[in-house]
DOVOSE-269836 format. One record per residue (C-alpha): residue number from 1; residue in one letter; y, z, x. Coordinates in steps of 0.2 Angstrom, whole numbers, plus 5000, padded with zeros to 4 digits. Each point is the difference from the previous one (the first is absolute). Layout:
BEGIN
+-----+------+------+------+------+
| pos | code |   yy |   zz |   xx |
+-----+------+------+------+------+
| NUM |    A |    Y |    Z |    X |
...
+-----+------+------+------+------+
***
This chain:
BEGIN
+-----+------+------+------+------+
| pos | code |   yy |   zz |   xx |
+-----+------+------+------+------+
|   1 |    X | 4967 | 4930 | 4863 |
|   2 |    X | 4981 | 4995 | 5002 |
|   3 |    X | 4997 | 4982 | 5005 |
|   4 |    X | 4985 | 4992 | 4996 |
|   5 |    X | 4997 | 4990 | 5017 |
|   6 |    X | 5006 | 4997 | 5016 |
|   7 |    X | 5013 | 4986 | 4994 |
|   8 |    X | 5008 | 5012 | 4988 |
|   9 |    X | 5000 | 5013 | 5013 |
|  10 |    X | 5012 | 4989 | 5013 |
|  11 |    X | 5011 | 4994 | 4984 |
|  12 |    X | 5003 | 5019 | 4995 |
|  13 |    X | 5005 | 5007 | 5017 |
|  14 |    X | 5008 | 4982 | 5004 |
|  15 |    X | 5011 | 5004 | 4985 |
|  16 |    X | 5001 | 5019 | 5001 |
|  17 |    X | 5021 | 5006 | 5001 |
|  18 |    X | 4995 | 5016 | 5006 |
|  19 |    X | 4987 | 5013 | 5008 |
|  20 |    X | 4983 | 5001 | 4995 |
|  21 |    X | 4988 | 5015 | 4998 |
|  22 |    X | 4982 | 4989 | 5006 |
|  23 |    X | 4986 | 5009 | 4991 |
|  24 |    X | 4980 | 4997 | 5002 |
|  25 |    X | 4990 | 5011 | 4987 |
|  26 |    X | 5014 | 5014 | 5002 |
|  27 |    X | 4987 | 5014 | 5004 |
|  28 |    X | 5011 | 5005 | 5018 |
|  29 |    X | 5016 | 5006 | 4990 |
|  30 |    X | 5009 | 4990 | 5013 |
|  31 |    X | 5015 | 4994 | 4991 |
|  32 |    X | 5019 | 4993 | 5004 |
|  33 |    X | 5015 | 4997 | 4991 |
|  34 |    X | 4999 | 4980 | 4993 |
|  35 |    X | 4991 | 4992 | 4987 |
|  36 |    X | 4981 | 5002 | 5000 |
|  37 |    X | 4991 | 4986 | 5006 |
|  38 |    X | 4980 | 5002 | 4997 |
|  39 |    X | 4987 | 4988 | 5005 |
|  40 |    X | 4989 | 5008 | 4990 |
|  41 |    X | 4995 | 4983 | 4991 |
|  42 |    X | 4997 | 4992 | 5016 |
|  43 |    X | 4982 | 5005 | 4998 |
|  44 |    X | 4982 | 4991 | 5006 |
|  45 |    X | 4987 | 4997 | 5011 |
|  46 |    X | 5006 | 4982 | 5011 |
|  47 |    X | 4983 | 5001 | 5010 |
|  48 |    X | 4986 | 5009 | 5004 |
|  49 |    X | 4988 | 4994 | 5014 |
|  50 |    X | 4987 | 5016 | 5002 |
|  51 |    X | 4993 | 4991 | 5014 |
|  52 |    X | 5014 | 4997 | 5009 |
|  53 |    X | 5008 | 5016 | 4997 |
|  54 |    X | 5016 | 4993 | 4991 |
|  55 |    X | 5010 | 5006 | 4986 |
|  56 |    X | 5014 | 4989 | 4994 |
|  57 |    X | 5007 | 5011 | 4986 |
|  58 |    X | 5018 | 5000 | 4990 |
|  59 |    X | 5012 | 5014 | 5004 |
|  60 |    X | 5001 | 5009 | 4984 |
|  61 |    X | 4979 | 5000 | 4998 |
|  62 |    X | 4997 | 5021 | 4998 |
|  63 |    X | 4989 | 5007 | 5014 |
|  64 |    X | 4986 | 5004 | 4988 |
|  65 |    X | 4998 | 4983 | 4995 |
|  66 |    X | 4998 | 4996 | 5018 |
|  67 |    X | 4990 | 5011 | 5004 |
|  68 |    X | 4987 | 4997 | 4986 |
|  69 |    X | 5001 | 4983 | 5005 |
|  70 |    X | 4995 | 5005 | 5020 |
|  71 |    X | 4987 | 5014 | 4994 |
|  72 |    X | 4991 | 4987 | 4989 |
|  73 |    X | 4997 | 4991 | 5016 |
|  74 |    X | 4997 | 5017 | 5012 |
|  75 |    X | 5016 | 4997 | 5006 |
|  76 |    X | 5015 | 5009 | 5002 |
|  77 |    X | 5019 | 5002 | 5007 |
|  78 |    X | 4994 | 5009 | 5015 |
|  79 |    X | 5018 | 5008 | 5004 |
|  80 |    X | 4998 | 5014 | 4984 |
|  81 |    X | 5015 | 4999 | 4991 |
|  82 |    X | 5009 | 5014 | 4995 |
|  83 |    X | 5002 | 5004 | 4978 |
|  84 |    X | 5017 | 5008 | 5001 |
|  85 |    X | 5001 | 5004 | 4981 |
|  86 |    X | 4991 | 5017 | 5000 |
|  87 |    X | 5012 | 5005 | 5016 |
|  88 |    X | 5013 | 4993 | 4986 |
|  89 |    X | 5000 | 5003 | 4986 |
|  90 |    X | 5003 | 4983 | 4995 |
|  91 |    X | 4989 | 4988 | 4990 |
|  92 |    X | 4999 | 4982 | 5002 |
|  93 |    X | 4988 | 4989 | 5008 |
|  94 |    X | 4999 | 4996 | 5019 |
|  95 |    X | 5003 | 4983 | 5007 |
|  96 |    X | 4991 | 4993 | 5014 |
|  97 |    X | 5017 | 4992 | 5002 |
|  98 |    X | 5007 | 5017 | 4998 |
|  99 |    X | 4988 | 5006 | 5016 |
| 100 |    X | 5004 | 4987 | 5011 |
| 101 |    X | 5019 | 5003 | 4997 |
| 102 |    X | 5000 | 5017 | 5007 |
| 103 |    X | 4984 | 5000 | 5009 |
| 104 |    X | 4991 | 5013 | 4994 |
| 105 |    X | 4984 | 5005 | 5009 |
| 106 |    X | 4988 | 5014 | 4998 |
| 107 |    X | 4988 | 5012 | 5012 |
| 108 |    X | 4991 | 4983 | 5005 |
| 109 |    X | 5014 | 4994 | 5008 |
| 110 |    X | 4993 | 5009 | 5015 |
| 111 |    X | 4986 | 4990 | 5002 |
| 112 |    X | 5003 | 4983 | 4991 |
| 113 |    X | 5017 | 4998 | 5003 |
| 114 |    X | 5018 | 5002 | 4989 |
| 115 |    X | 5003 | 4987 | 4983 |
| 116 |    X | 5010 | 4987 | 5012 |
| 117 |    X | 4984 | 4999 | 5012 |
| 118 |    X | 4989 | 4992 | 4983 |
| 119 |    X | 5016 | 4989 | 4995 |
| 120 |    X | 4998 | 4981 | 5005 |
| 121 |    X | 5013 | 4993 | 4991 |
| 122 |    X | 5015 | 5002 | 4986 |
| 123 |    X | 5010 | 4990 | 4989 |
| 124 |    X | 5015 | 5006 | 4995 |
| 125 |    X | 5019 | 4997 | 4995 |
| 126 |    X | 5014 | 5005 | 5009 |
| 127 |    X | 5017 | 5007 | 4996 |
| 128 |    X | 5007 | 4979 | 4995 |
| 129 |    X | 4987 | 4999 | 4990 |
| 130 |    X | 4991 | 4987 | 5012 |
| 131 |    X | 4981 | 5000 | 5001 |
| 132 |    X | 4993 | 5004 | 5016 |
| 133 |    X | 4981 | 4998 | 5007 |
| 134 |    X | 4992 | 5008 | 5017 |
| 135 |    X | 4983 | 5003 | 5005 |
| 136 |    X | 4985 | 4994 | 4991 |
| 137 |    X | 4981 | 5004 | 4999 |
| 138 |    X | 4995 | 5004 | 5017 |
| 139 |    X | 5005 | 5013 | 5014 |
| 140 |    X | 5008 | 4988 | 5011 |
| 141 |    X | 5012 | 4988 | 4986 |
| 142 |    X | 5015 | 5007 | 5008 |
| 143 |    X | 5012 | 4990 | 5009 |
| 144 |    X | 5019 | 5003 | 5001 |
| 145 |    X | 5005 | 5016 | 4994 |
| 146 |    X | 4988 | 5012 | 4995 |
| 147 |    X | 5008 | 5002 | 4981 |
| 148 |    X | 4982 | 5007 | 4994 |
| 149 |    X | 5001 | 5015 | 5009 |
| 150 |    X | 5019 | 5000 | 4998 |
| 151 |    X | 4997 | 5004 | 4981 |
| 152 |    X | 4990 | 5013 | 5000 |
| 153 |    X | 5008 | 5014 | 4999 |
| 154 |    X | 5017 | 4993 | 4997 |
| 155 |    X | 4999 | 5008 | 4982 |
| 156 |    X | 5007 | 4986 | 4992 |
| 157 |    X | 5018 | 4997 | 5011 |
| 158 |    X | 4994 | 4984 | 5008 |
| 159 |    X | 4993 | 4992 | 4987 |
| 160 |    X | 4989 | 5001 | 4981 |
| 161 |    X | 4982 | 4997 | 5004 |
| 162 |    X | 4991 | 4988 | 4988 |
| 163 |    X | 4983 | 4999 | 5009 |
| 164 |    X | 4991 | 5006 | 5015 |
| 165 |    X | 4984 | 4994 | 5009 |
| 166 |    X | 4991 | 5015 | 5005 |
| 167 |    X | 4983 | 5002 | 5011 |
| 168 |    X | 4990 | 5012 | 4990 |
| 169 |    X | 4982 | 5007 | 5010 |
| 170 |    X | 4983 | 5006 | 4994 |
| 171 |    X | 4999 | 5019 | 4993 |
| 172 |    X | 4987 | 5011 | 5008 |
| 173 |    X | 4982 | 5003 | 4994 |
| 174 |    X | 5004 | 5018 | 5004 |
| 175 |    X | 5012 | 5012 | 5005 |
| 176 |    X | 4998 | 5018 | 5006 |
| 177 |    X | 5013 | 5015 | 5001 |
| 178 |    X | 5000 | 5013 | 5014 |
| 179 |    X | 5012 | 5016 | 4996 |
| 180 |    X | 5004 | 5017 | 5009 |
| 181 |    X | 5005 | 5011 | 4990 |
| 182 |    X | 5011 | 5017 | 5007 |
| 183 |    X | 5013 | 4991 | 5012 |
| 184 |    X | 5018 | 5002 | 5005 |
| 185 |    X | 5009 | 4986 | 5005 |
| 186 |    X | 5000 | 4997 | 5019 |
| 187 |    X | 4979 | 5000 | 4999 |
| 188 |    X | 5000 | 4989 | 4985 |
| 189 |    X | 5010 | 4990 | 5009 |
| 190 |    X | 4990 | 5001 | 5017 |
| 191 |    X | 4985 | 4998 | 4986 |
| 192 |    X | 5004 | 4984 | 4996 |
| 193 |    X | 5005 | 4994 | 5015 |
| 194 |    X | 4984 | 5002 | 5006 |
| 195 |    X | 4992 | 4992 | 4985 |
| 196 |    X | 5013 | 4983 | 5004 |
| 197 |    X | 4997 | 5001 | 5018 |
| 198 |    X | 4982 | 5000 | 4997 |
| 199 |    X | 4990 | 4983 | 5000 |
| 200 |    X | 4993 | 5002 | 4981 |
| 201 |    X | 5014 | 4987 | 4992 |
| 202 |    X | 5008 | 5014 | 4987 |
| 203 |    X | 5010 | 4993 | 4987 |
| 204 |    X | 5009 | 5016 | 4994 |
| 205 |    X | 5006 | 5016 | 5008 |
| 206 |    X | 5009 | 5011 | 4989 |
| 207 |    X | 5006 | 5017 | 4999 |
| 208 |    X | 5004 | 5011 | 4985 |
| 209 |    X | 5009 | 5016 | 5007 |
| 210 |    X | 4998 | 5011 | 4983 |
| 211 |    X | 4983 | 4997 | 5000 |
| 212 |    X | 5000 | 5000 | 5019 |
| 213 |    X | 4987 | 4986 | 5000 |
| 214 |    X | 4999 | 4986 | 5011 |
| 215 |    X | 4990 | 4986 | 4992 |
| 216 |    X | 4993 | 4985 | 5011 |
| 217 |    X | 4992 | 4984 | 4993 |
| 218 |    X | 4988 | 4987 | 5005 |
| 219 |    X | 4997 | 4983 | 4991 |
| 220 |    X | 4984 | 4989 | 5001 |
| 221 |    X | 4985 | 4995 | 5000 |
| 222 |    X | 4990 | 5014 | 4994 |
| 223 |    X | 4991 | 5004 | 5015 |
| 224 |    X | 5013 | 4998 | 5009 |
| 225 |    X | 5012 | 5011 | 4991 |
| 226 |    X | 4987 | 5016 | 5001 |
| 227 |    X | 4995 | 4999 | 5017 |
| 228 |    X | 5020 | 4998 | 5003 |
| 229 |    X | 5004 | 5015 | 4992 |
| 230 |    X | 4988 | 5010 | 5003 |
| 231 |    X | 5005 | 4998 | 5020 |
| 232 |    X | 5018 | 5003 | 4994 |
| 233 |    X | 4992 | 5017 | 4993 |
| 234 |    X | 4994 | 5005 | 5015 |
| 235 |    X | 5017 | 4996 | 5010 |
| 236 |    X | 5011 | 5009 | 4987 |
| 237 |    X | 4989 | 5015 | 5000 |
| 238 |    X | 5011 | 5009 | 5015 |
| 239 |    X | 5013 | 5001 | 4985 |
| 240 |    X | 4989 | 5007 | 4988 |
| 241 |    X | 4987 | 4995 | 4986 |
| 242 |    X | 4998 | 4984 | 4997 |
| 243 |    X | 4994 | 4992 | 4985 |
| 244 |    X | 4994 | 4983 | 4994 |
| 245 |    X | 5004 | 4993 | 4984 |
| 246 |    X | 4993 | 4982 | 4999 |
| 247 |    X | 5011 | 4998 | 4985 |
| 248 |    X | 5020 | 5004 | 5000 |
| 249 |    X | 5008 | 4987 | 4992 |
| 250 |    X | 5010 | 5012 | 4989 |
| 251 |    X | 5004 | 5011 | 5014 |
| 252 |    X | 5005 | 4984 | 5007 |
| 253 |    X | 5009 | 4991 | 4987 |
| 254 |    X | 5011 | 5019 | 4997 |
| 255 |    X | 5005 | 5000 | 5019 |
| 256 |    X | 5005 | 4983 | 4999 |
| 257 |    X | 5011 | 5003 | 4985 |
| 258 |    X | 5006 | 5016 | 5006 |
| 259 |    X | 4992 | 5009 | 4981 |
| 260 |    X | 5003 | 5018 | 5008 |
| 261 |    X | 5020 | 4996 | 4996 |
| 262 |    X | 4999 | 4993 | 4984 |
| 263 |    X | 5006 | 5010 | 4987 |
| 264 |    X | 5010 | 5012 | 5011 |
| 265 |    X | 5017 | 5003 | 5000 |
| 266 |    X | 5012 | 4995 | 5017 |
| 267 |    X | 5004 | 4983 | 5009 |
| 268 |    X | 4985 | 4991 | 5009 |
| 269 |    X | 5006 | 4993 | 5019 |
| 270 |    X | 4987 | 4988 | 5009 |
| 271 |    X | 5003 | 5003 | 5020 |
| 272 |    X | 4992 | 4989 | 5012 |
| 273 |    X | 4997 | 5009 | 5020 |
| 274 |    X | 4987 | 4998 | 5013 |
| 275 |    X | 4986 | 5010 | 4996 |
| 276 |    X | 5003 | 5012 | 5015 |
| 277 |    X | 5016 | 5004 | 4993 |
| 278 |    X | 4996 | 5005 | 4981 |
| 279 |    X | 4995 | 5018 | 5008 |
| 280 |    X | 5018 | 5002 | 5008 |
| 281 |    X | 5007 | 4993 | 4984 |
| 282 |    X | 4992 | 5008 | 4985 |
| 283 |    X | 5007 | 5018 | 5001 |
| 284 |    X | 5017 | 4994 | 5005 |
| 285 |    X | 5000 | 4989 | 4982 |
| 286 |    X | 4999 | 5018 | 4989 |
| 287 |    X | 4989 | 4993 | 4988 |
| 288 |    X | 4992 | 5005 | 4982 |
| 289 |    X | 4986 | 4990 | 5005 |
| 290 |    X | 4993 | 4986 | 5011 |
| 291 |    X | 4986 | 4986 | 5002 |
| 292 |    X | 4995 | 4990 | 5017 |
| 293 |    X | 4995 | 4985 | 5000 |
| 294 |    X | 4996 | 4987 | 5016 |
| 295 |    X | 4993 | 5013 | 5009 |
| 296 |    X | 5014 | 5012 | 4996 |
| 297 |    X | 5015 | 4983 | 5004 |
| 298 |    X | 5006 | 5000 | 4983 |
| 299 |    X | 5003 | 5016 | 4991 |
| 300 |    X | 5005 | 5003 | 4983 |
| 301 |    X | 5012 | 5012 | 4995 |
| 302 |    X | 5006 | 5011 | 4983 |
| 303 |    X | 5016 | 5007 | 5003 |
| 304 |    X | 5013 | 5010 | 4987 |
| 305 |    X | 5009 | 4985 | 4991 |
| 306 |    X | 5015 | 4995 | 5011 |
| 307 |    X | 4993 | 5006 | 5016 |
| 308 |    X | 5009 | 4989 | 5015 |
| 309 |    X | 4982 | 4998 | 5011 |
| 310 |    X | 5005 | 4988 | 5012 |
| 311 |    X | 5011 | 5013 | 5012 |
| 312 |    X | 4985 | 5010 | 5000 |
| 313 |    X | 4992 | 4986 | 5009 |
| 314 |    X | 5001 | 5004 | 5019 |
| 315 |    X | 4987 | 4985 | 5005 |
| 316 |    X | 4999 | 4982 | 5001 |
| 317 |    X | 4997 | 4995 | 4985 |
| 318 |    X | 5006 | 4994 | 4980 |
| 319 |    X | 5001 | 5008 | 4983 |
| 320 |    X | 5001 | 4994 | 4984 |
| 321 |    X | 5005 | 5008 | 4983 |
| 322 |    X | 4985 | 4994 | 4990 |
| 323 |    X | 5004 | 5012 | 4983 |
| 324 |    X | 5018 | 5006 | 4994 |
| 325 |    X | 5013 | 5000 | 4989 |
| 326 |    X | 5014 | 4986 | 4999 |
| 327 |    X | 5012 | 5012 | 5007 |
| 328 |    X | 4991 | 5004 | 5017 |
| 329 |    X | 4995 | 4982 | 5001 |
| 330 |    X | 5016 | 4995 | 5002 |
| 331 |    X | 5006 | 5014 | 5011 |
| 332 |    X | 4986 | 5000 | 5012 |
| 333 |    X | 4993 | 4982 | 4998 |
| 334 |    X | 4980 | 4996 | 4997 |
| 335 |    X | 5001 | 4991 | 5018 |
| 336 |    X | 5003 | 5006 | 5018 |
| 337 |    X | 5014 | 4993 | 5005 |
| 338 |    X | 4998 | 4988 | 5014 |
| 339 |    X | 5010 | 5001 | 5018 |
| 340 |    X | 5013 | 4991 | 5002 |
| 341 |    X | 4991 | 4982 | 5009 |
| 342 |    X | 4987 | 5001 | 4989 |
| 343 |    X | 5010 | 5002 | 4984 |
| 344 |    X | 5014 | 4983 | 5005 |
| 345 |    X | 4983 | 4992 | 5003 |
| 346 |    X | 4994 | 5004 | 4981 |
| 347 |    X | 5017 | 4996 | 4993 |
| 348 |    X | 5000 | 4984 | 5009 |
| 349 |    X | 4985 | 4995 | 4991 |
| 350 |    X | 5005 | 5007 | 4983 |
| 351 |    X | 5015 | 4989 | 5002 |
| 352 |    X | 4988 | 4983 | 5004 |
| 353 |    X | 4989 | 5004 | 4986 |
| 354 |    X | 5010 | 5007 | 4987 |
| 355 |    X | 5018 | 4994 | 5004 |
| 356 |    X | 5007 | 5007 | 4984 |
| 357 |    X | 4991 | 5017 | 5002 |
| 358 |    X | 4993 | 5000 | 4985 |
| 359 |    X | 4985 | 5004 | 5003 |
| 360 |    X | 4995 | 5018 | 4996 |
| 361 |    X | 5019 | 5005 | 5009 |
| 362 |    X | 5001 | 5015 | 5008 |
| 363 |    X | 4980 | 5003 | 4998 |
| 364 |    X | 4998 | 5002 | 5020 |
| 365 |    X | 5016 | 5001 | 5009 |
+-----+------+------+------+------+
***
């Protein structure tokens, strides 16, 4: 099914008989059993107010269209999100909808904040097929529940998006890269801290272990970002060489879609720690490779297909099976599992929104 608006939306989960597969663009390879619901159709620009910093836009608009739309204006979604489809292997187009859904955010996140930070409001339909409404256009439009915030990240078991209001922020004049080349992990990872510690407003601190090169970025205005990393320079020089590229956006935009995996053979886990803990963490996880990101809090890992990760992890923290065949999937599950309180609370809801469980079933729990 592909509904052309909001209205035949409500009707086709209102009348659905049984469990439906949501889909945005399809680009994650995120799928359960049910018939496939896209809102692919749901697509367009609502509002656009560059001078106040607004986007009203329909869930199903592709990212690229937004983002043309913000960059014709100097603008952009300052949270960086992630193109899953070279990870993938999948085709498709991504959804802003499709974004906000699973809360995707990339090395900026750091510095600007995660995808639910930029969200204002949403407007969705739940599992009776009723329209519901929260937030609005400004930062503080919330009263009640915080359903906005609620959403994201809910991956499509609370409700179907049909349109978000997003604050969107200026792009830099200029950015600037400092890298290290030659480092193990726990001085990349002392690196790094350094740089994020340090009172230059950095906006990515990343690490890729088979290049052993930890790569730091500044964003601004252009005098700005040279001084800035030129005294980050001189603070990482204790770890080794440190060089300045004023332009990495490539080197940034392959971190950000983790392109070192693409194309490789083995299942891809996301795992989420405190930085401190990725250098206790990373040899006990036996990996073909890895990629820090957050100043080393969220690391990517290729593992042989059907590798079980998460009893490897000995720290606080959360892995998800980003890449795999359908049979681990269902054997492992894509999400942590949640302790017991946490995971009544999220059934609780489930069971509010989407009485009928109909809603991508099974998806996260």
């Amino acid at each position: 099914m592909t509904p052309g608006s909001e209205a035949e939306l409500a009707e086709a989960i209102a009348g659905a008989s049984g469990p439906l597969c949501i889909q945005g663009g399809g680009s994650r390879g995120l799928a359960v059993e049910g018939e496939v619901l896209s809102i692919r159709a749901l697509s367009g620009i609502g509002l656009y107010e560059p001078g106040a910093l607004t986007l009203v836009v329909k869930a199903g608009t592709p990212v690229a269209e937004v983002e043309a739309l913000l960059a014709a204006e100097n603008q952009r979604l300052a949270f960086e999100p992630m193109d899953h489809r070279g990870l993938l292997g999948t085709e498709g187009e991504p959804t802003i909808g499709g974004v906000i859904a699973a809360g995707i955010s990339g090395p900026r996140r750091i510095q600007a904040g995660a995808a639910r930070d930029h969200l204002l409001g949403v407007r969705f339909v739940d599992g009776s097929g009723q329209v519901v409404k929260n937030g609005g256009r400004v930062m503080k439009n919330v009263t009640g529940y915080d359903l906005v915030k609620l959403l994201c990240g809910a991956h499509g078991t609370l409700g179907v998006l049909t349109e978000v209001s997003l604050k969107v922020l200026p792009r830099a004049e200029a950015e600037a890269t400092v890298t290290v080349a030659g480092l193990d992990l726990p001085p990349a990872v002392r690196a790094m801290s350094a740089a994020l510690g340090s009172p230059y407003d950095v906006t990515g601190a990343a690490y890729d272990a088979e290049a052993g090169q930890v790569c730091i970025r500044v964003e601004g205005f252009a005098g700005s970002a040279a001084y800035r990393s030129g005294k980050l320079a001189a603070l990482l020089s204790p770890f080794g060489r440190a060089e300045v590229q004023p332009q990495a956006r490539d080197l940034w935009q392959g971190l950000r879609d983790v392109s070192a995996f693409h194309g490789r053979a083995g299942d891809v886990w996301r795992i989420s720690v405190k930085p401190s803990d990725a250098v206790t963490l990373a040899p006990q996880l036996q990996a073909d490779a890895l990629q820090f990101d957050w100043g080393g809090g969220l690391i990517w890992a290729l593992v042989p297909a059907g590798t079980e990760l998460r009893s490897r992890i000995t720290v606080p923290g959360h892995a998800t099976l980003v890449r795999a065949d359908a049979e681990t999937r269902a054997r492992l599950g894509v999400f942590q599992p949640q302790p017991a309180p946490l995971a009544a609370i999220s059934e609780g809801l489930r069971r509010q929104f989407d009485p009928r469980g109909i809603l991508n079933p099974g998806l996260m729990g």
